[in-house]
N, C-alpha and C positions, 0 to 999 in steps of 0.2 A: 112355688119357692118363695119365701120370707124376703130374700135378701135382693137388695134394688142392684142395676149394674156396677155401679162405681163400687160396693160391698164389696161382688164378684171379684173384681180386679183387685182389690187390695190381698184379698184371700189367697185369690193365685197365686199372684206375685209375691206375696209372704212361704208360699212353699215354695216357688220356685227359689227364691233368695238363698234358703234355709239350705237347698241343694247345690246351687250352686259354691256356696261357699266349702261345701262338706268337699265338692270334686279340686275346687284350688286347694286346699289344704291336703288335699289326696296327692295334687301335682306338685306342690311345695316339699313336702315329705319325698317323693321320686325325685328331686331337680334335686336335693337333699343326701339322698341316700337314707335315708332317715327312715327305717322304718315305726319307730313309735310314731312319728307325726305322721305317717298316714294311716297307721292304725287310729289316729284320732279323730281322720278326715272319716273312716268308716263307723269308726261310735258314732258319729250324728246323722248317722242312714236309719234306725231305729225312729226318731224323732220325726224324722224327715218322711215316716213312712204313715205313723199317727198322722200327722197334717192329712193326709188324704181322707184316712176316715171320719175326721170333721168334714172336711170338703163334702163327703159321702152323707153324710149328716145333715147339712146343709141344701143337700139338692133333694132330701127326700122331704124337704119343708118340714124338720126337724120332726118327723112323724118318727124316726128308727134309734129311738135311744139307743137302743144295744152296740150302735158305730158310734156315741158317743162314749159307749163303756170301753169300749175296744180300745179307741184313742187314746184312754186313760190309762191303760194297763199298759200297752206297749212305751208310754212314754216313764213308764216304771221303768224297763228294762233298758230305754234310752238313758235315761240318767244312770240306772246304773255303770251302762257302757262308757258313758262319759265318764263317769268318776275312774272306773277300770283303767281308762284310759291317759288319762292324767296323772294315775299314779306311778304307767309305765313313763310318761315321762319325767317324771319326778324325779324316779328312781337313775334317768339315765345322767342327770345333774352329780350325779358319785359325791353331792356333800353330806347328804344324811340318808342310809337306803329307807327306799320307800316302805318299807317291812315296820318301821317307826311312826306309822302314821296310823296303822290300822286301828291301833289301840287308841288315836284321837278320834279317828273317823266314829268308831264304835261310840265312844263320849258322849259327839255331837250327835248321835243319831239318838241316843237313847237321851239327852239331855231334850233336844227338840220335839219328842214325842209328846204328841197331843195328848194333853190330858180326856179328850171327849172320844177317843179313839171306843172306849167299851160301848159297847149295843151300837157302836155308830155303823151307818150303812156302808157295807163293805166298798163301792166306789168312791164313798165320802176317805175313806181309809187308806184306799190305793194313790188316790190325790196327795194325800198330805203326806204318803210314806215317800213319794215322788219325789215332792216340796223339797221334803228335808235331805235327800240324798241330793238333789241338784243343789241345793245352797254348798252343801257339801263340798260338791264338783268344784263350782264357783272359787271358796276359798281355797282349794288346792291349788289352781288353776292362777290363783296369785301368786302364790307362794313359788308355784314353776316360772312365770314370767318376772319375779323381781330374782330369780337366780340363773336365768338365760333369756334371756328380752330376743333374742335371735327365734327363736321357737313361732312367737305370735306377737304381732303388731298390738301397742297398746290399744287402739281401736277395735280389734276383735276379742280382746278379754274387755272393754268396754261393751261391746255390743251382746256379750253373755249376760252380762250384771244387767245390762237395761233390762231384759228376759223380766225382771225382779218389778220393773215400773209397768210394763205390761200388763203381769198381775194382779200388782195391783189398783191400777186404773181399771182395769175390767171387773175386777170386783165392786169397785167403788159405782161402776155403769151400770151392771147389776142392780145395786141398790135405785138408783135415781130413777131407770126407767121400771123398775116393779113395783117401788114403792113411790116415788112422787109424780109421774107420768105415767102413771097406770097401767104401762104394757104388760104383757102376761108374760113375756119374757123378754130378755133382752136381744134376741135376735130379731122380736116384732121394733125394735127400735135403730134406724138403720141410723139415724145420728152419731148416738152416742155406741151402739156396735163399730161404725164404720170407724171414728175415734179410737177405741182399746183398739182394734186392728191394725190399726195404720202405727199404734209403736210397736207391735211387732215385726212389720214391715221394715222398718225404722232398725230394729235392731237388729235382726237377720242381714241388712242392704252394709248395718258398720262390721258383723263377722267378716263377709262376703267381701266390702272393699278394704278390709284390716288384712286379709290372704293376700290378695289382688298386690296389695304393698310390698308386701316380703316376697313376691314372687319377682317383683321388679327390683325388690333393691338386692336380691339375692343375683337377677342378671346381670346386673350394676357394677357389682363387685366380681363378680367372672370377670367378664370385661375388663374389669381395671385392672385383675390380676393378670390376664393373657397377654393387656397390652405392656404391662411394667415389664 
């Protein structure tokens, strides 16, 4: 296996994060009655279920692309759910129905399409179609939280966007360790892997304690109401 112990631990605990915050959000949405927010908490069970097959990836000392392809595809169908799912909450805001949006969504999805998408390698294709529907999610996802800030602590719509520096800090490690440290990939480089890893840990730990919040400030306010 490529990757040193401290690698391991970051990896772990980047999915475990990832999960845990999916079940507060799951327990937010029940303590709620809320069923769109916990239909939200289960949009990121897709996402959550990719991570593994990088993990899977990763223990086979990167020898089983095909669990790298894997991870790619289903995190297609995670951002789709996310966005899916945001738009039910969107829609439960009653200021504009979410039926109005599709026609932007479409926009941005077709506006955002890679120009290199023809003869490109179909995983090169499923990545970027990902991209652009999770940027997508993101902006709606503002748009629900500047019109009911009750839904999601600004720290867990923060901890989505960071998703965004992730990327691209690991792309940017990518380059350093192939092209200027000569490793043949960037999992042979446990410095600067271990680095892009640790902000998705980073951002996973601000979803995860952004729930954690509103699950206390929502006990907070029972409380005050029981006792007034």
């Amino acid at each position: 296996m490529l990757l040193s112990l401290p690698n391991w631990i970051i990896h772990i605990f980047s999915a475990l994060e990832w999960g845990i915050a999916a079940a507060l959000l799951y327990r937010y949405g029940k303590m709620r009655g809320r069923r769109d927010i916990r239909l939200f908490g289960l949009a990121m069970l897709p996402h959550w279920s990719g991570s593994f097959f990088v993990l899977g990836y990763h223990v086979s000392g990167d020898t089983l692309p095909m669990l790298l392809d894997m991870s790619e595809l289903i995190n297609v169908f995670g951002s789709i759910a996310l966005l899916l799912a945001t738009l039910k909450l969107l829609q439960s805001t009653n200021k504009i129905p979410a039926a109005g949006y599709t026609a932007s969504i479409g926009a941005i999805m077709i506006a955002g399409k890679p120009q290199s998408w023809l003869g490109a390698d179909i995983f090169d294709t499923i990545l970027q179609i990902s991209s652009v529907i999770y940027i997508t999610f993101l902006v709606l996802l503002l748009v629900v939280h500047r019109r009911d800030n009750t839904i999601f602590s600004g720290l867990t719509v923060a901890g989505f966007w960071f998703v965004l520096l992730f990327i691209s800090v690991t792309i940017f490690c990518m380059y350093l360790a192939t092209q200027v440290r000569g490793y043949p990939t960037l999992s042979h480089d446990n410095l600067l892997h271990g680095l892009a890893e640790s902000l998705l840990s980073i951002s996973n730990l601000m979803i995860a304690i952004g729930a954690q919040r509103k699950i206390k400030e929502y006990e907070r306010n029972q409380l005050t109401a029981a006792a007034g």
